[in-house]
N, C-alpha and C positions, 0 to 999 in steps of 0.2 A: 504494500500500500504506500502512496506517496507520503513524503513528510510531510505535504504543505497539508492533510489530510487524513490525522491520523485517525483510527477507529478509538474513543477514548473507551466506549464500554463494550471493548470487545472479552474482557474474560467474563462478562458477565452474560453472554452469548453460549455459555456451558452451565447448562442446568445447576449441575451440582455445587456449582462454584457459587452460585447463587445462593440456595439455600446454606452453607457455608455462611456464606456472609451475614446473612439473617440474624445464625448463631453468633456470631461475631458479636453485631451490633446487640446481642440481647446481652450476652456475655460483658460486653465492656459498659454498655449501662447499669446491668448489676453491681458489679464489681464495684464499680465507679460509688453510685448512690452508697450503696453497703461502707464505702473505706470513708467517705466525707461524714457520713452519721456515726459511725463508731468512732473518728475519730473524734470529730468534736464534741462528742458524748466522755468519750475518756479526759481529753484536757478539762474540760468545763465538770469531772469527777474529780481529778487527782492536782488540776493545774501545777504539773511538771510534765517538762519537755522529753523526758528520758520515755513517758508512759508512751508516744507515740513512736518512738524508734524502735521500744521494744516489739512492737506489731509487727512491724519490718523481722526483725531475727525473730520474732517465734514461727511466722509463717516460713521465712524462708529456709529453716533446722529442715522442715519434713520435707521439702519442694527438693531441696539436695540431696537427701538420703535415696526419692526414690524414684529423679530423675533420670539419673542414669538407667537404672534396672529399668525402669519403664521407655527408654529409649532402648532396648534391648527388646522388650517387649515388641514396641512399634515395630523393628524391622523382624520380630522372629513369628510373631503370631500378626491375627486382624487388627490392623490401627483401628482402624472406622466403629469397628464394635468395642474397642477397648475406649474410644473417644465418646462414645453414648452412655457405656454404661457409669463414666467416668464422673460425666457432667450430668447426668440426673442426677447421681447420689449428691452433688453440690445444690442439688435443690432444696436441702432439708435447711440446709445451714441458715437462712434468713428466719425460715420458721422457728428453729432455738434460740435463735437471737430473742424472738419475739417473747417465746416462753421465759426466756430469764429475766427480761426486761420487766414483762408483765407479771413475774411471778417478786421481784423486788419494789414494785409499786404495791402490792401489797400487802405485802411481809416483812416491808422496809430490810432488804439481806444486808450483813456485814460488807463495807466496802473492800477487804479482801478477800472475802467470797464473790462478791460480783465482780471483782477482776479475774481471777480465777477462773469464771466461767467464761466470759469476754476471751481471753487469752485460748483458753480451752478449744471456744469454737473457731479461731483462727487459726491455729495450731493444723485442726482439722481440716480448714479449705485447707492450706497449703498441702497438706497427704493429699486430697483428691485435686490439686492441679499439677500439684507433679506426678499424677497419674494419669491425668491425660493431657498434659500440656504436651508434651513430645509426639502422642499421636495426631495432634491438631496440627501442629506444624510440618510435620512430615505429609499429614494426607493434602493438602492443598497445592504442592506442587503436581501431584498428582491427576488433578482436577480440570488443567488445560494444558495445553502442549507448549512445548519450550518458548517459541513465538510468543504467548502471551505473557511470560514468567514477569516482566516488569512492571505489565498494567495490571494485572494481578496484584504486585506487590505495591501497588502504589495503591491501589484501593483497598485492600486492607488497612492499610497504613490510613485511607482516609476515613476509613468506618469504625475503625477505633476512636480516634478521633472526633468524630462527629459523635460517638459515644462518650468521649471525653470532656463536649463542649456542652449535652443536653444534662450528662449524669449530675456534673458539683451544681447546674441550674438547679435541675429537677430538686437536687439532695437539699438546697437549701430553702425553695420554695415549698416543698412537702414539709422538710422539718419543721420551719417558722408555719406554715400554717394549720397543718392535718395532725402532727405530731410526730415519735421516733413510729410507733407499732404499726401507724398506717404506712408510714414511708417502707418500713420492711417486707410489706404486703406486697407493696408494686416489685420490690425486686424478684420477691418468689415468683410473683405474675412471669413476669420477662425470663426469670429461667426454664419454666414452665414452656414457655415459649419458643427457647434456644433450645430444649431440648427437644421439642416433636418437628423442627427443622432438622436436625441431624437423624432422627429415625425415617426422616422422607428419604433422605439421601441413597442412590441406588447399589444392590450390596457389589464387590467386585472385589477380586483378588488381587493379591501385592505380592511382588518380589521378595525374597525370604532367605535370610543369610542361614548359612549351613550350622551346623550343630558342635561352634567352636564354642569355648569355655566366657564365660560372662567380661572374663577381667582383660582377654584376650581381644574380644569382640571391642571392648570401649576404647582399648589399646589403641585401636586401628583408626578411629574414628578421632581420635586426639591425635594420632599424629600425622595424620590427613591433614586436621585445621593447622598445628604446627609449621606444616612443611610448604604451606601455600602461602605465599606473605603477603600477599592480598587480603584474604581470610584475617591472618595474624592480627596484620595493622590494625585492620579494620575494627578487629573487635579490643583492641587496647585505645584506640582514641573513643569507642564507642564508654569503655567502662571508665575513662580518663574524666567525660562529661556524666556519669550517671554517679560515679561516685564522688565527686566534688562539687558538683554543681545541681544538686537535687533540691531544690528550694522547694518542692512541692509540699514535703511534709513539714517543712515550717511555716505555710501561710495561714495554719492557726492563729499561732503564736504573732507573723506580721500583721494580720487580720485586728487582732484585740488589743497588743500592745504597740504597735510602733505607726500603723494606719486607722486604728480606735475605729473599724470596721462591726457589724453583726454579722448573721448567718448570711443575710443576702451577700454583702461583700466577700465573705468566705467564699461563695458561688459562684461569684462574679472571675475572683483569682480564679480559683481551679479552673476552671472554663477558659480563662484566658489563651494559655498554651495551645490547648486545642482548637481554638480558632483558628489563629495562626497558623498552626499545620492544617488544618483545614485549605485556606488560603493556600498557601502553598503547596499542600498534595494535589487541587484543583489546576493549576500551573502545572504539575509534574505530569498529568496526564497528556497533555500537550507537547512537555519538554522534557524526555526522561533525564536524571542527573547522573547514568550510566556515562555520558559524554563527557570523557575527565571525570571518571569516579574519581579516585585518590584525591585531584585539588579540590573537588566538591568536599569531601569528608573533611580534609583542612579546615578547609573556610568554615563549615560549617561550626566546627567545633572550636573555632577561634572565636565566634561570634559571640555563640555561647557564653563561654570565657566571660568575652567581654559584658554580656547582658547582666550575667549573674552578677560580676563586681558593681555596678551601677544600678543593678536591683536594690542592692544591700544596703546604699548612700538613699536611696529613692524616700524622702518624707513626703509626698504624692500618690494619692489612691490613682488617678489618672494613669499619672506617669508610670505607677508598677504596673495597670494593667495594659499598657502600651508597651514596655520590657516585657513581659511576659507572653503577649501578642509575638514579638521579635522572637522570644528564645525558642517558642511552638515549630515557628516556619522555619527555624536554620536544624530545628532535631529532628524535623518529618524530612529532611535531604537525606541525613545519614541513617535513618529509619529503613528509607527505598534501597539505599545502599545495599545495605547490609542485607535484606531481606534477599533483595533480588542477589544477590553474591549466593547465597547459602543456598538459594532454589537454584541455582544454576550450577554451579562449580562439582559440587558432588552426587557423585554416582548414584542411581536409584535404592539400590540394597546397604545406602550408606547413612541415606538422609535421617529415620530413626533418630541414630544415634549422634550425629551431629547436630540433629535439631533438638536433643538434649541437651547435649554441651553448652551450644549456642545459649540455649535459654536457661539456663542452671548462670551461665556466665553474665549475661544480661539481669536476669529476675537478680542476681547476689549483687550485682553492680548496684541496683535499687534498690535494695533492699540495705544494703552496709553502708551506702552514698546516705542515708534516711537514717542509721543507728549513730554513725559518724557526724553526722552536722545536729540530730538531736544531743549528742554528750558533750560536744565544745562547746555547742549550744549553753548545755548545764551550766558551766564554768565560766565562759568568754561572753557570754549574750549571744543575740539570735543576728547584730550587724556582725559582729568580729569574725563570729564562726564562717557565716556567709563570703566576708571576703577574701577570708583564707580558703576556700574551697576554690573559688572562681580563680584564685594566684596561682594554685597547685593546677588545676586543667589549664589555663594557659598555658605554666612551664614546660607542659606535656605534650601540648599540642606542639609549641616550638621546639620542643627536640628530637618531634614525631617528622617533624618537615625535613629536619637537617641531616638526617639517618635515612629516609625513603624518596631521594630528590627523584632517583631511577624510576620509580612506580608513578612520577607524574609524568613520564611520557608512555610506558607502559597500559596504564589504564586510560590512555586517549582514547582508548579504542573499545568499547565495552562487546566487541563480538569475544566467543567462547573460547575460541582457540587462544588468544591474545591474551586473554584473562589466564587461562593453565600456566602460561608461561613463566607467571612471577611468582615461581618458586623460587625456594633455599636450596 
């Protein structure tokens, strides 16, 4: 098809990818409303910044442990059935929220007991998405042929996203008005939802690595990503901005104390980001950022940098959510990046277990980027912390340029062949 003419919703031209999607958008709404109501449920309990990073590491203990074994799973047995039965059992989890909630309004419970349980049921999402997060990702490349792999990944990237920008709305206008019980309602609704999308989904068989030993099998798949420094980089400038410059789980904290913001402006932030990617994953269907991947990821990730340290100086509700607009559209570049890399580069009997890796490496980047800036947080305050994160991914990004000058003529070219080549 001509450039001047691209098909932008050509993946959505394969049924299944469709429905897919569906799940997506039900899954990052949920997700989304559930993480803005518990969290600001828990600071507005305990007002300490440590309670919310710990969310972060208790979800992500179990997502690690059974990540991998479960990307071992995806390529040895059925992803697709391992991805259903995976994400139904996450349908309960909003409903025990609701039970503990309602059962400490009126039995007024020990506040560490309702942490306790709080913690408990998070504890639990993370077991079941790192049970099916690695078949999620592995089945989608699956779903359209190589040809579509970037507009694929570009729409994912934007239906998260648009998940991104309705859920902290939705999450703060339900809270302030309906309450926490009814907001939990609608996310069971929407799971509900994601999941009789995914049993639409038509069944089919998958490629199937042979009957090598578990630690053997992950070996390979590690040193796959290893050995391809496209892969490498990509995913060290990606954990360079996820774990220094994760301001998301402190826009409580800038919401109440430093922008004297309520739940609506709590809403307002979250949503920010994903607008912005919005914005620009709308542009990327148009323009893929495959053209000069590498200095795309650069920039992108300098930008960052920079948004975050000028976030942290920002005494303007405007102006943060105008930074935060900016920092959206320079993460949803390296978003496509990366995605479209990991659908492409490796072998079909391989994806499983690399899109474990992948996402064990990603989820802990976010998850440690959120434990890391709540505990300096503790000590330093919520500006100092903030600008030491944004100083450290700059320095990262600059020494990321000066060690991979080669890979910016290399990735000029984002055909397949071109891309194998920048191995170690």
């Amino acid at each position: 098809m001509p450039l001047s003419h691209p098909d932008v919703f050509l993946a959505f031209r394969f049924r299944d990818f469709s429905l897919l999607s569906l799940n997506q958008l039900c899954l990052s709404l949920s997700i989304l409303i559930q993480e803005v109501v518990i969290g600001y449920s828990l600071y507005q309990l305990t007002q300490n910044s440590l309670s919310l990073g710990l969310v972060a590491i208790v979800e992500l203990v179990p997502f690690i442990c059974l990540s991998l074994l479960s990307g071992y799973w995806a390529d040895r047995f059925n992803r697709q059935k391992i991805l259903q039965w995976g994400f139904s059992c996450s349908c309960l989890i909003p409903l025990l929220f609701i039970a503990l909630f309602h059962r400490n309004q009126q039995y007024a419970i020990q506040q560490t007991t309702l942490l306790f349980g709080i913690y408990s049921l998070i504890f639990c999402l993370g077991i079941l998405r790192g049970i099916y997060s690695p078949s999620f990702n592995s089945l989608r490349p699956l779903l359209v042929p190589e040809h579509a792999y970037a507009n694929a990944a570009t729409w994912t990237s934007l239906i998260w996203q648009i998940g991104a920008i309705s859920g902290p709305l939705c999450a703060g206008l339900l809270l302030s008005q309906f309450g926490l019980e009814s907001t939990l309602y609608c996310v069971f609704a929407l799971c509900c939802i994601g999941s009789i999308a995914l049993y639409a989904l038509n069944a089919r068989t998958f490629p199937k690595i042979g009957t090598q030993q578990i630690s053997k099998s992950l070996e390979e798949a590690l040193l796959f990503i290893f050995k391809n420094r496209l892969l490498f980089w990509t995913i060290l400038l990606d954990l360079a901005s996820m774990l220094f410059c994760g301001v998301v789980v402190l826009l409580p904290i800038f919401t109440q104390d430093i922008l004297h913001q309520g739940t609506e402006g709590l809403g307002i932030l979250r949503a920010a980001p994903a607008i912005g990617a919005c914005i620009m994953m709308l542009c990327l269907t148009y323009c893929s950022p495959m053209q000069h991947a590498w200095r795309n990821m650069l920039w992108s990730t300098l930008g960052i940098a920079c948004c975050t340290l000028t976030f942290a100086l920002s005494p303007l509700f405007w102006l943060s959510v105008i930074l935060l607009v900016i920092l959206g559209a320079l993460d949803s570049i390296s978003i496509v990046i990366r995605q479209t890399l990991f659908q492409q580069i490796p072998p079909k009997e391989l994806l499983g277990r690399v899109s474990a890796l992948n996402g064990i490496l990603v989820t802990s980047g976010n998850q440690f980027g959120a434990l890391q800036a709540s505990f300096i947080t503790r000590y330093l305050t919520v500006v100092p912390a903030t600008l030491i994160g944004g100083s450290i991914c700059l320095l990262i990004s600059s020494i990321s340029f000066i060690c991979t000058r080669d890979l910016l003529k290399t990735s000029s070219n984002h055909d397949k062949d071109t891309i194998l080549t920048a191995e170690k």
